[in-house]
C-alpha positions in Angstrom: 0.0 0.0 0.0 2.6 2.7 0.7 4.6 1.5 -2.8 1.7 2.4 -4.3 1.1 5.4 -2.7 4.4 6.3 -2.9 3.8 5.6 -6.3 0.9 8.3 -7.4 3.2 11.4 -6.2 4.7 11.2 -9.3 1.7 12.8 -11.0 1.6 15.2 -8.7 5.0 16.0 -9.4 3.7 16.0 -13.0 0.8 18.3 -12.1 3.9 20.9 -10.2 6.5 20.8 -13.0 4.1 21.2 -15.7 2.0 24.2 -14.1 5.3 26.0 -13.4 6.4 25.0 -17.1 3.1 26.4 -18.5 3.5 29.8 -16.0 7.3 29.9 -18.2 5.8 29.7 -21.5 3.4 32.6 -20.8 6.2 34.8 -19.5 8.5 34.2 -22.2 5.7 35.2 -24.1 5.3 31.4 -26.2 2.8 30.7 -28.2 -0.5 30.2 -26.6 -1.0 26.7 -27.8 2.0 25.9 -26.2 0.9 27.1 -22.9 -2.3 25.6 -23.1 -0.9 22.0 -24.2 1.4 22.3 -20.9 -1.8 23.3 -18.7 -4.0 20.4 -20.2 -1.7 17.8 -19.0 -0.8 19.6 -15.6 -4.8 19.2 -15.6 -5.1 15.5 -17.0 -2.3 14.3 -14.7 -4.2 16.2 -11.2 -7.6 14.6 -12.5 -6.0 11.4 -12.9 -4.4 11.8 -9.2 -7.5 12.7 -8.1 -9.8 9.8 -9.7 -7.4 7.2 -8.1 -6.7 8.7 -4.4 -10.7 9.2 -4.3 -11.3 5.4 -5.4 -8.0 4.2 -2.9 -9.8 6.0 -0.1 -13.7 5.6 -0.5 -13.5 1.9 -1.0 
C-alpha cells in the first residue's frame, strides 16, 4: 500500500512541474497553444491523481 502510494506522487510531481512550465511559456511570451498544451496535461495528470486517491480511499 505505501509502494503504491508512494507511487501516485509522481503525477503530482507532474501536475507541479508542468503548471510551473506552463507559467514559463506565458512569461516568455510562447505561443498560446503551447501554454495551453502544458496546462491540459498539468490538468489531465491532477484529475487522474485525483480519480485514483478518491477510489484508494472511498472503497
Amino acid at each position: 500500500m505505501l509502494k503504491f502510494l508512494a507511487a501516485m506522487v509522481i503525477p503530482l510531481y507532474v501536475l507541479v512541474y508542468t503548471a510551473l512550465y506552463g507559467r514559463w511559456l506565458t512569461k516568455r511570451r510562447a505561443p498560446a497553444k503551447a501554454a495551453a498544451a502544458a496546462y491540459a496535461l498539468a490538468g489531465l495528470s491532477f484529475a487522474v491523481s485525483a480519480v485514483i486517491f478518491w477510489r484508494l480511499f472511498t472503497r
